[in-house]
N, CA and C atoms as a LAMMPS dump frame, in Angstrom:
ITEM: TIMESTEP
0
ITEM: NUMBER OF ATOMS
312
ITEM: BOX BOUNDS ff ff ff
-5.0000000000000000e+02 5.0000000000000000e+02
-5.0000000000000000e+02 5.0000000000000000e+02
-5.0000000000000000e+02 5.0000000000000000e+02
ITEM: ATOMS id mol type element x y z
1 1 1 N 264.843 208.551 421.604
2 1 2 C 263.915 208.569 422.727
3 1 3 C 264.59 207.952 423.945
4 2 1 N 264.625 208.714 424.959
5 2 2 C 265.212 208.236 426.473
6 2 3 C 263.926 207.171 426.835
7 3 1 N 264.175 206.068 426.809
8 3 2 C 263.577 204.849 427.573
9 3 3 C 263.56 204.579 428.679
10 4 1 N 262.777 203.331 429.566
11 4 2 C 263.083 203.074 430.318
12 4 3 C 264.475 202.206 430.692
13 5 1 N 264.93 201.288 429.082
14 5 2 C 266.36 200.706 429.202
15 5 3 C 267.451 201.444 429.528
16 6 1 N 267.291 203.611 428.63
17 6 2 C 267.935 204.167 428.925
18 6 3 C 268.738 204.662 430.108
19 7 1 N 267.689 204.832 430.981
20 7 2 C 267.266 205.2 432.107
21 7 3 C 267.821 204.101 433.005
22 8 1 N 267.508 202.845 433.156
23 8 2 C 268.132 201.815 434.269
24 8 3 C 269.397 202.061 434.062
25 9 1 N 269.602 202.145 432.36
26 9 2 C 271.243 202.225 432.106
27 9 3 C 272.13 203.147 433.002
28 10 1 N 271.444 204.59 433.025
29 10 2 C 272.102 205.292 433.804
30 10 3 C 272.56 204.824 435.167
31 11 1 N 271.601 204.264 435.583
32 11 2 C 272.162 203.724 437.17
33 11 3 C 271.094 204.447 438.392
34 12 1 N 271.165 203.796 439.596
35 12 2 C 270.903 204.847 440.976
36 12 3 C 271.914 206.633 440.997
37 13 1 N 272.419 206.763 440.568
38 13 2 C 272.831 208.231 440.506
39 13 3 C 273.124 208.839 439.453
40 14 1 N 272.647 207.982 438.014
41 14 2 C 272.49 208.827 437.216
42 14 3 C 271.28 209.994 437.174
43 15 1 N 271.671 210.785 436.256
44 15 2 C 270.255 212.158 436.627
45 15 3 C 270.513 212.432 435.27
46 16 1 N 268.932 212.499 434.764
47 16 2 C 267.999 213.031 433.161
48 16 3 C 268.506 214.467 433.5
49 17 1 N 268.945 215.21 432.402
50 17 2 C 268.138 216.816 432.389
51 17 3 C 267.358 217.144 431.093
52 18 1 N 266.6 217.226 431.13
53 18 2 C 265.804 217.414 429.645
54 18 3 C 265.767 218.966 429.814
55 19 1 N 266.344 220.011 428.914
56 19 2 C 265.967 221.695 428.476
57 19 3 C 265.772 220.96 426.913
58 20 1 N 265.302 220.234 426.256
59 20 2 C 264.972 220.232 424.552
60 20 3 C 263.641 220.02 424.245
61 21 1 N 263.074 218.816 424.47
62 21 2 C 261.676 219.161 424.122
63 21 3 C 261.231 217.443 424.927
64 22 1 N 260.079 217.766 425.009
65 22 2 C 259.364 216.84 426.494
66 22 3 C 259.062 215.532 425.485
67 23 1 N 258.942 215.598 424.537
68 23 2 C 258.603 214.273 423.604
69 23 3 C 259.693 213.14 423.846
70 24 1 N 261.012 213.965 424.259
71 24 2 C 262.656 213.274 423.987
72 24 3 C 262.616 211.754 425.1
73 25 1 N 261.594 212.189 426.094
74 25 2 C 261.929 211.334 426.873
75 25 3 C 260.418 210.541 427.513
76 26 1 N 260.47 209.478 427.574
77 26 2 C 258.676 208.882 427.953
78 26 3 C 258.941 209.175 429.358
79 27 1 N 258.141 210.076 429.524
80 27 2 C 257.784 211.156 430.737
81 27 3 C 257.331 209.635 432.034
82 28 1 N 256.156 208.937 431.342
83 28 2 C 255.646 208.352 432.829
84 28 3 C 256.892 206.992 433.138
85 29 1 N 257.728 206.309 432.091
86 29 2 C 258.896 205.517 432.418
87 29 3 C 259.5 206.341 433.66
88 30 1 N 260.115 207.628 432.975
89 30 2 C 261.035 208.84 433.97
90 30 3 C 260.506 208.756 435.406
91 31 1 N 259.037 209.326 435.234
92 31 2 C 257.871 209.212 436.653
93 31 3 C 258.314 207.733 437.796
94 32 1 N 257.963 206.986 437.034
95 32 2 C 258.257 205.038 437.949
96 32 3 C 259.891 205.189 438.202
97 33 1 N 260.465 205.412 437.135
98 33 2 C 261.8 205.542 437.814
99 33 3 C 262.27 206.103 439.015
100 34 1 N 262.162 207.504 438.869
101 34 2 C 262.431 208.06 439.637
102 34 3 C 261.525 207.951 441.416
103 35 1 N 260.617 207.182 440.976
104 35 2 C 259.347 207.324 442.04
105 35 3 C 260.286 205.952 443.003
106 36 1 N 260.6 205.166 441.81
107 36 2 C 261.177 203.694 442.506
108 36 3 C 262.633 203.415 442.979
109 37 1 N 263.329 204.535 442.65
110 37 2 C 264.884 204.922 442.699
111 37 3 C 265.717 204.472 441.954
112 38 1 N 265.225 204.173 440.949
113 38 2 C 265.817 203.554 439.507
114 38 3 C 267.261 204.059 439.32
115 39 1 N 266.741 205.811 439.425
116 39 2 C 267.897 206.564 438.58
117 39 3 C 267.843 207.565 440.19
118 40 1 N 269.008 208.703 439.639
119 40 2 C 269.23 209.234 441.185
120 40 3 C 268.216 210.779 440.801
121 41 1 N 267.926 211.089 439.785
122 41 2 C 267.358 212.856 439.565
123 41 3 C 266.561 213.049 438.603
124 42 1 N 266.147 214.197 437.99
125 42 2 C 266.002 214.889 436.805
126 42 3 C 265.878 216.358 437.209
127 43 1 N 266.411 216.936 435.854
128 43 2 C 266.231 218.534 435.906
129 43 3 C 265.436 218.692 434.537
130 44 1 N 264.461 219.075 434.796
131 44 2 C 263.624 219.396 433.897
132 44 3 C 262.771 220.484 433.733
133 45 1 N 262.857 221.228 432.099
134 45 2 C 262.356 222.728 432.289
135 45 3 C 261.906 222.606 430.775
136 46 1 N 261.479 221.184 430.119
137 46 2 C 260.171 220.756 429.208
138 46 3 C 259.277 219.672 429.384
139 47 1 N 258.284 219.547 429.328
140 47 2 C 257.382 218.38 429.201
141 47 3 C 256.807 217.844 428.422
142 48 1 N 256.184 216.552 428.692
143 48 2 C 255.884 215.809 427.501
144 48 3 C 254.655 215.986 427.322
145 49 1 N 253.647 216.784 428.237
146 49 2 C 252.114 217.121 427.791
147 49 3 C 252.015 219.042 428.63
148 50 1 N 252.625 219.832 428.387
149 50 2 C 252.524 220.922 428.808
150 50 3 C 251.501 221.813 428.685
151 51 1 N 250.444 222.359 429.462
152 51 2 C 251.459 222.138 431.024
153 51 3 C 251.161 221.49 432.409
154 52 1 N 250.074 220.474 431.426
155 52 2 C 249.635 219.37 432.468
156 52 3 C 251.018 218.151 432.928
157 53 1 N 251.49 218.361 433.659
158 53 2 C 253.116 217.595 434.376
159 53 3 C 251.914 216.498 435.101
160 54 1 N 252.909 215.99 435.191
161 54 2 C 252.389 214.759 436.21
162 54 3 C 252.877 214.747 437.89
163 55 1 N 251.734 214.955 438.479
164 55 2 C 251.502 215.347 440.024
165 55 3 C 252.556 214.886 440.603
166 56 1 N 253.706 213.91 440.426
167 56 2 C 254.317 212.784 441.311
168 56 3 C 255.607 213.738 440.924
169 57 1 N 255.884 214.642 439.553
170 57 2 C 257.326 215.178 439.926
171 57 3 C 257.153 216.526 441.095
172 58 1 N 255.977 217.171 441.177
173 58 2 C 255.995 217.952 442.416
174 58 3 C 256.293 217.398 443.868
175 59 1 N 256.403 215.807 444.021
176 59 2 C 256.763 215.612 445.577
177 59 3 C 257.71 215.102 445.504
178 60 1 N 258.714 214.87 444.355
179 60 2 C 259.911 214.381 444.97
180 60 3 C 261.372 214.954 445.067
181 61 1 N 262.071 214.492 445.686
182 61 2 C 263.327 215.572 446.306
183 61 3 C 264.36 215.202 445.31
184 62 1 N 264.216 214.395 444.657
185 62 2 C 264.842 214.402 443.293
186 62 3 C 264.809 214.979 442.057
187 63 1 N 264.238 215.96 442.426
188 63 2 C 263.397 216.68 440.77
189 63 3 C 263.624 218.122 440.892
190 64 1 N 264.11 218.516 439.874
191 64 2 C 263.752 220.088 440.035
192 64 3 C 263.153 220.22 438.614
193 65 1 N 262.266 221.443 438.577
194 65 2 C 261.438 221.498 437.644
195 65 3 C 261.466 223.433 437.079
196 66 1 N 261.768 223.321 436.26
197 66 2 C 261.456 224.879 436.205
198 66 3 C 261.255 224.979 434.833
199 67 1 N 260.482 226.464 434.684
200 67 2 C 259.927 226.872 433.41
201 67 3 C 260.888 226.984 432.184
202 68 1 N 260.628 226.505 430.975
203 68 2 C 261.329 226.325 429.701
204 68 3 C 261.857 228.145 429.483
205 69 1 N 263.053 228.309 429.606
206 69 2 C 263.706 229.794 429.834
207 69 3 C 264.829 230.106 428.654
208 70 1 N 264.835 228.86 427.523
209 70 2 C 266.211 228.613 427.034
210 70 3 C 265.804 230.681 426.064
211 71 1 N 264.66 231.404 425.871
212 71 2 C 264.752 232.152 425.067
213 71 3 C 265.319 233.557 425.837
214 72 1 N 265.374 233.478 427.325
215 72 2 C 265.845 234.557 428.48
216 72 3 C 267.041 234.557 428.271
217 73 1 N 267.8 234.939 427.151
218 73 2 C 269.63 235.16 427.182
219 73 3 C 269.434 236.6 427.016
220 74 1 N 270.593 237.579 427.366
221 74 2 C 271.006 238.776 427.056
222 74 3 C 271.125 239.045 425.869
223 75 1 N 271.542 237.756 424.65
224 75 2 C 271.8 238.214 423.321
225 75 3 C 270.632 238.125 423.251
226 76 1 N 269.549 237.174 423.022
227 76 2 C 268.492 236.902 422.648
228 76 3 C 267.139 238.308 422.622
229 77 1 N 267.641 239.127 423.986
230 77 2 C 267.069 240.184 424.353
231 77 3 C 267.586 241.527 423.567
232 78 1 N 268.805 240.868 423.035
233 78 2 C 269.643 242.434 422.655
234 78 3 C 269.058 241.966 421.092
235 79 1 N 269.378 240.935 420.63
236 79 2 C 269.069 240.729 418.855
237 79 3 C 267.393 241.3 418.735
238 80 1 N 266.505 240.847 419.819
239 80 2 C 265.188 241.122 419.885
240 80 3 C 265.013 242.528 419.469
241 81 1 N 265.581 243.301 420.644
242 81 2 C 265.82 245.078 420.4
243 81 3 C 266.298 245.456 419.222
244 82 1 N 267.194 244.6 418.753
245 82 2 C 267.548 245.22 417.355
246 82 3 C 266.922 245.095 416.159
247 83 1 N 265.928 244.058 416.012
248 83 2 C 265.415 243.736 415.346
249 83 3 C 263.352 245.038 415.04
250 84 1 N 263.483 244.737 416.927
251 84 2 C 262.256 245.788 416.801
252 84 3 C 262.465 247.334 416.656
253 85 1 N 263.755 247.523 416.884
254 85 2 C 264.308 249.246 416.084
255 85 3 C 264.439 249.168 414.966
256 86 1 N 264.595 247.792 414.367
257 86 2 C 265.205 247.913 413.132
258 86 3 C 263.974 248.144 412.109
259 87 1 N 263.481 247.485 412.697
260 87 2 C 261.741 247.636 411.785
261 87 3 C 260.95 248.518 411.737
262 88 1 N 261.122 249.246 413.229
263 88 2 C 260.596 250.862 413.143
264 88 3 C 260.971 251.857 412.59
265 89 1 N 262.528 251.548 412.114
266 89 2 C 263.283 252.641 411.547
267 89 3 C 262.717 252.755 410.224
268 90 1 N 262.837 250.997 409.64
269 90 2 C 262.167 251.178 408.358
270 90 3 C 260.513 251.024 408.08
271 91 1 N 260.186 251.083 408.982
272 91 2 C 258.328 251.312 408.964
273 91 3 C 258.35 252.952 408.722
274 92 1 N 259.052 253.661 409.996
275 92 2 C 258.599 255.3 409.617
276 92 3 C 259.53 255.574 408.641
277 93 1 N 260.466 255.171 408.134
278 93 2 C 261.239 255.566 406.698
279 93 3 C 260.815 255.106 405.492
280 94 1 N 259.594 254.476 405.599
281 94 2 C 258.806 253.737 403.886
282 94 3 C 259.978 253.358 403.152
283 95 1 N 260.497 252.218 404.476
284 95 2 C 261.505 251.477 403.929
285 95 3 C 260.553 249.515 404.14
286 96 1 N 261.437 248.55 403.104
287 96 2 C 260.42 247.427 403.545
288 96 3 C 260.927 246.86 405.113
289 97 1 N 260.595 246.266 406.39
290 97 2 C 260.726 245.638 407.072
291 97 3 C 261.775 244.48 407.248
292 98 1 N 262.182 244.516 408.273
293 98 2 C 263.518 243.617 408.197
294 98 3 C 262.567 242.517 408.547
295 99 1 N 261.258 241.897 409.009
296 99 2 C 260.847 240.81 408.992
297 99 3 C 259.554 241.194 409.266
298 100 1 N 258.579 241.373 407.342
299 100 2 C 257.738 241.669 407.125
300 100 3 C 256.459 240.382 407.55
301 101 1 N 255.59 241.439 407.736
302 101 2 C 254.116 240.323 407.915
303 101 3 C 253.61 239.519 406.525
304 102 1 N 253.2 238.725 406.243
305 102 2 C 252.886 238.062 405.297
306 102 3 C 251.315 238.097 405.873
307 103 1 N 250.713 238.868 404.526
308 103 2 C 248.946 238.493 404.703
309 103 3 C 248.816 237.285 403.676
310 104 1 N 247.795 236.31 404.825
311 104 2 C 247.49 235.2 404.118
312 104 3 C 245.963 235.083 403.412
């Protein structure tokens, strides 16, 4: 867990980037920090209560914030396609599914 000890540690120009998951880091420590100039940034594109953020990273010029995107890769899009041909091929061939539904 990124702390607030973590965090002083970094310094005035250290900068958080959190892309893993919003739990990693105590969001309102990050908030006072950054509000008080603790640390110098953050780039952040998870949160720790999504997708209620806390009002104070929208005004500061230290923050950039953008939507959690890590699943927007080209492979990610190409394995996707292959996966949903792959299943149609064997749906209309009364073949089993390369990643069948499970009824519960």
């Amino acid at each position: 867990m990124i702390n607030k000890e973590v965090m002083k540690a970094l310094g005035k120009e250290g900068v958080i980037v959190n892309i893993g998951r919003g739990a990693v880091i105590d969001e309102k420590e990050l908030v006072q920090c950054l509000v008080e100039g603790e640390i110098g940034g953050a780039g952040l594109d998870v949160f720790e209560n999504e997708p209620d953020l806390p009002k104070e990273l929208f005004t500061l010029d230290n923050v950039v914030l953008s939507p959690h995107l890590a699943v927007y890769t080209s492979e990610s899009f190409s394995d996707l396609f292959d996966l949903v041909m792959g299943n149609l091929e064997a749906f209309f061939s009364n073949k089993p599914l390369l990643s069948p539904l499970l009824d519960e």
